[in-house]
Structures are given as structure tokens and as C-alpha cells.
N, C-alpha and C positions, 0 to 999 in steps of 0.2 A: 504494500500500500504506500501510495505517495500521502505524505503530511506536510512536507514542505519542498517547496523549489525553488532555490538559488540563483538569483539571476547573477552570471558573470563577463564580464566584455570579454569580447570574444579577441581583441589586440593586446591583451596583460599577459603575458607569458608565466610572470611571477606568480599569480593570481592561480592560474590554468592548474596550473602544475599542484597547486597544492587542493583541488577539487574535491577529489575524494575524502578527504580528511576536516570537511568544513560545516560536518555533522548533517547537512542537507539531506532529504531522502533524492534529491534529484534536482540536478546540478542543469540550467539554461546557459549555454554556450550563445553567446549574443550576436549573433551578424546584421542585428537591424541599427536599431535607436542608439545603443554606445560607441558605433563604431561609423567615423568621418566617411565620406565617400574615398575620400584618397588613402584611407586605409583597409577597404574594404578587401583585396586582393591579398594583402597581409593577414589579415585575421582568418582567411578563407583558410589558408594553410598552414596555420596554426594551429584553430583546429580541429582540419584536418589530421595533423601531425598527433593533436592531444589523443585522438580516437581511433589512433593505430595504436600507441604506444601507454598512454595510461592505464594504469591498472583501478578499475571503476569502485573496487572494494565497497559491491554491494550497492552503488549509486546512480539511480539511471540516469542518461545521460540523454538531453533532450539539446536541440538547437534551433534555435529562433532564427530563420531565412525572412529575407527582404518580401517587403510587397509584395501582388503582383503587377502592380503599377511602379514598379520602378525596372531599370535593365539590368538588374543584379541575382536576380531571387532564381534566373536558370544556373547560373554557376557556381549559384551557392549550391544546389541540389547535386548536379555534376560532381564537383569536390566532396559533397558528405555522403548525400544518398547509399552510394556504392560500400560505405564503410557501417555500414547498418545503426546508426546511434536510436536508442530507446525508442525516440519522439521527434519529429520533425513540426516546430510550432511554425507556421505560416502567417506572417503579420496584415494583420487587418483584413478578415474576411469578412463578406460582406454580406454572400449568398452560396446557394448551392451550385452556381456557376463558377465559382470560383474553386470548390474543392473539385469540381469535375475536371477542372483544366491541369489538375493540378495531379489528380490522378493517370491521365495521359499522359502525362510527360511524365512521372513516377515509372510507371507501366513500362515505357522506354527505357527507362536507366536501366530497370532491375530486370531486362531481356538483356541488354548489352551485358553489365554484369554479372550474368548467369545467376540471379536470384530467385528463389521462390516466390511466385505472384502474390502481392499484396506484404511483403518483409517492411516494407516504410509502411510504420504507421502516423498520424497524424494530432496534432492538439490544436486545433485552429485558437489563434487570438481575435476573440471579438472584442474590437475597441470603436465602432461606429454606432451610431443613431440605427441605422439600417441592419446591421450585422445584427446587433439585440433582437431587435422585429423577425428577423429569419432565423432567430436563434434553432428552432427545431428541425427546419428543414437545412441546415449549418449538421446538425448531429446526425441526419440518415441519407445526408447525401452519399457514402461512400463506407463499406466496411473498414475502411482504414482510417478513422474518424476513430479514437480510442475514447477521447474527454474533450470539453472545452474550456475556455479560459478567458476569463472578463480580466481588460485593460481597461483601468478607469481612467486614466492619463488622457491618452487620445480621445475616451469618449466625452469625456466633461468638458471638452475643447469642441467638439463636431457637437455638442449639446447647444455648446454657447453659456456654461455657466461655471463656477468657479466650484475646485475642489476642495474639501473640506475636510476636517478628521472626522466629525459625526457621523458623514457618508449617507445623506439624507438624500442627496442629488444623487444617488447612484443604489438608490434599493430598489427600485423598481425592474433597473438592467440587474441586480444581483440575482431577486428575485425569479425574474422572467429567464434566466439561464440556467439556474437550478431547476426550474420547472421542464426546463425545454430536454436538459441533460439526461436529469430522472426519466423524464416520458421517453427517452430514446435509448437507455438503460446506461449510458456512459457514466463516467464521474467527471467532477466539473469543479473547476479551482478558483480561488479569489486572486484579484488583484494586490498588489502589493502595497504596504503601510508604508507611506513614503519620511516620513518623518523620525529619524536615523536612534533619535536620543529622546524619544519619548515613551519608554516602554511600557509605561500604563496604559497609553492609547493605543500602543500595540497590541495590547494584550485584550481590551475593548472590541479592538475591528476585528481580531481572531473571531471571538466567542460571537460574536453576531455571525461574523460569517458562517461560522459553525451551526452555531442557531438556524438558520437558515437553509441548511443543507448541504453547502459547500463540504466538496471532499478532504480539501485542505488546502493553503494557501502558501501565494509566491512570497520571497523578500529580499531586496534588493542589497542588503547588507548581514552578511555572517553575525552581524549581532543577534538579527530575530530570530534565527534559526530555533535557538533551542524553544522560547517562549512559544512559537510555532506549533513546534513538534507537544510541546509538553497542552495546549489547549486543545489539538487535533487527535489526542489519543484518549483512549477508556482512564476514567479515574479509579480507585480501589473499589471507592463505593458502588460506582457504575457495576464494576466488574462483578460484586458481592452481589448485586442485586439482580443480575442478569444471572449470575450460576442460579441464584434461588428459585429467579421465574423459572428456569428450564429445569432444575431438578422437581419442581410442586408440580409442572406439569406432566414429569415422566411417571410420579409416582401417581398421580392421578389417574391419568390414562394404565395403568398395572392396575389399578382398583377398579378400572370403569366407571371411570366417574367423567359428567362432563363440565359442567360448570364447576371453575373451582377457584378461591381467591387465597389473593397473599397480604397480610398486614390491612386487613381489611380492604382492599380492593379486588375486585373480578378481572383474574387475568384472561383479555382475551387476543384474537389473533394477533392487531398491532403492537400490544406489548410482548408478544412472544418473538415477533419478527425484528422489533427492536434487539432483545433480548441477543439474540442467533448473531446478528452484525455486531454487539459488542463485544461478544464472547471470541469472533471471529478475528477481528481488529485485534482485541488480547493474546490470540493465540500468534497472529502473525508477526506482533511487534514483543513477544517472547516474555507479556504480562501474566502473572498470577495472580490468584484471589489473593486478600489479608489475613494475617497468622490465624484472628478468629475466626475464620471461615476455612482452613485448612482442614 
């Protein structure tokens, strides 16, 4: 499971190298927004370079390609495509014409490259007015459509209004891609808390985010990483309470029984299916219950 992803400019070589090690679950190799036009060429084969030769230890490795409105975003695919990285983020889609175009040319590489059909998978960044609006048909336009991923940056700019930490201007695009992700079974990430040394407000925009559905969220600097990671995963009590529901329910159904409650409430389907994804979350991020419940 992704809980955090790390944006890193993709011309740091200092930066690159030390990836793996920066606690992220999945590390944004940057070729759009941090990287000048006239270093774009450099950064390509950087890394390129990083995604031969690093060792990922356990961290997926996604990379953010150009536009498709700009002349860069074929060479970027060219250069990485072929070296298979986790995720290939696409900036600024818009519609389902855009990941179709996108899978054509995909389709091309990984025949040249002698790859398996469909090996590049995709996390389109929705950062427009418009991209929000086609949020769902953005998710089933193409099996290689893994997640999606709201950029509040560009959209509060193509909205026409000004960003804030409350994130009041931007629940509705939060909202409506959580919605669009789930209805299309994908998982679906938040935008990044851009404000470096505020870690309370970081720790606010997580838990909404969370609240809301998001799978987990981007951060632009190794500081947020772990506050991230630590609001995106099961708490103890979570964990306690989720073994409880699924053990009353096992022992229930062994008695035949069908209605059955726990701590005075009726457990029913949605809490058991909550129950089953935190238990799941726990088991992959290598959580256990608390000593009293051992």
C-alpha cells in the first residue's frame, strides 16, 4: 500500500541517490514543474540512470512526464517507459482522450521493447477545472489507469482563486475524485501540504484527507513523510476494534446466529467491511493488535 509519495526533482542527483532511504512509500521522480526546460534533457537521464541502477528497497518508484501539451512528454516516455518504473504520472489530464493517446504511444514502446502488453501502468494528475469534471471517465478510460491524483496547485490557479491551508476551495475537487476513484475501484491520493514548517497543518490536511477517502497523500519535502505515513495507517485502537468486529462475527456465524452487536452497537455489513481493510492495511504495513488484546 502507498501512504505517502515523495515528490523529488528529477535534476538533484544528491537528492536521487538517497531515495530509497527517505522513509516514503513511493518516491515521484519529477520531469515536469521542478525541472527548467533547458534542463529537461539532463534530468531525463538521470533518471533514467537512477532506474537502472538504484536499489528501490521496497519503494515504488513513480515518475511525473511532461504534458501532453508540451514537446517533451514523448521523450520522456522513450527514456523511462522501457525501464518499467512502478507508475508513470502524466501531468495535467484532462479527459479520457488524453489517456487514450497516451496508451498508443505506451503500446508502441513496450512492442519495441519487447514488453508485456499493458507493463506501464498509469496515475494520471488531475490538476484542471475540467480534469475534476471527467474525473471518472479519467479512471476507466484504460486498464492501465492504477489511481488518481489531485494537484491542487494548478487547479486553484485554472479555478481562478487563491490557495489556502483550510483547503475549503479545493473539497469539492477532493471530494469528487474520491468519489470518481472508488466508483472505478482505483485508489486515489491527495495533493501535497505545501507549507514546509507547519506540521500541525500538516497533520490537519492529512486527516481530512483521510477522512474523506483518500488512499494517502503526496509531500513535497522528507519532513512530512513520516506524519504522513503515521495518519495514513490503522491506529492500535483501530486495529483492536477491527480484530473484535471480525472475531464476534466469526463466532456468531459458528452459533448461527444473525444479528449480532458489539459494545452495544449492531454490527453490520459496512462495519465489517471496514473492519477486513483495516485488519488488511495492519497486516501489510507488518501492524499488530495491543499487548491487551494479544
Amino acid at each position: 500500500m502507498i501512504r505517502s509519495l515523495l515528490f523529488l526533482p528529477g535534476n538533484t542527483p544528491n537528492i536521487i541517490i538517497n531515495a530509497a532511504a527517505l522513509g516514503a512509500d513511493a518516491v515521484i521522480f519529477d520531469l515536469e514543474d521542478a525541472v527548467s526546460p533547458e534542463e529537461k534533457d539532463a534530468a531525463r537521464i538521470l533518471v533514467r540512470n537512477a532506474l537502472q541502477t538504484l536499489d528501490p528497497g521496497g519503494c515504488r518508484r513513480v515518475v511525473r512526464i511532461n504534458s501532453l501539451d508540451t514537446p517533451y512528454w514523448q521523450a520522456d516516455l522513450r527514456e523511462i517507459a522501457p525501464l518499467k518504473p512502478d507508475l508513470i504520472m502524466p501531468a495535467k489530464i484532462s479527459g479520457p482522450q488524453d489517456i487514450c493517446r497516451l496508451e498508443d504511444f505506451l503500446a508502441g514502446l513496450e512492442k519495441e521493447a519487447g514488453l508485456v502488453s499493458e507493463t506501464i501502468r498509469l496515475l494520471p494528475l488531475i490538476e484542471t477545472a475540467l480534469g475534476v469534471e471527467n474525473a471518472f471517465a479519467i479512471a476507466g478510460a484504460s486498464p492501465r489507469v492504477e489511481a488518481l491524483f489531485l494537484g491542487a496547485e494548478d487547479l486553484t490557479a485554472d479555478l481562478r482563486c487563491k490557495r489556502t491551508k483550510e483547503g475549503g476551495e479545493i473539497l469539492y475537487a477532493r471530494s469528487r475524485l474520491v468519489m470518481a476513484a472508488r466508483a472505478a475501484g482505483l485508489e486515489v491520493y491527495d495533493t501535497p501540504f505545501t507549507d514546509v514548517n507547519d506540521d500541525r497543518g500538516l497533520e490537519d490536511d492529512a486527516r481530512q484527507a483521510r477522512s474523506l477517502g483518500f488512499s494517502g497523500k503526496a509531500a513535497i519535502s522528507p519532513l512530512h513523510v513520516s506524519v504522513i505515513n503515521q495518519v495514513f495507517s490503522p491506529t492500535l485502537p483501530e486495529i483492536d476494534y477491527a480484530w473484535e468486529v471480525l472475531e464476534t462475527i466469526r463466532k456468531a456465524r459458528a452459533q448461527g446466529k444473525g444479528a449480532v452487536s458489539l459494545h452495544g452497537k449492531m454490527i453490520d455489513a459496512p462495519i465489517v467491511a471496514r473492519a477486513r481493510q483495516t485488519m488488511a492495511a495492519a497486516e501489510k504495513l507488518g501492524l499488530g493488535r495491543s499487548e491487551g488484546h494479544e
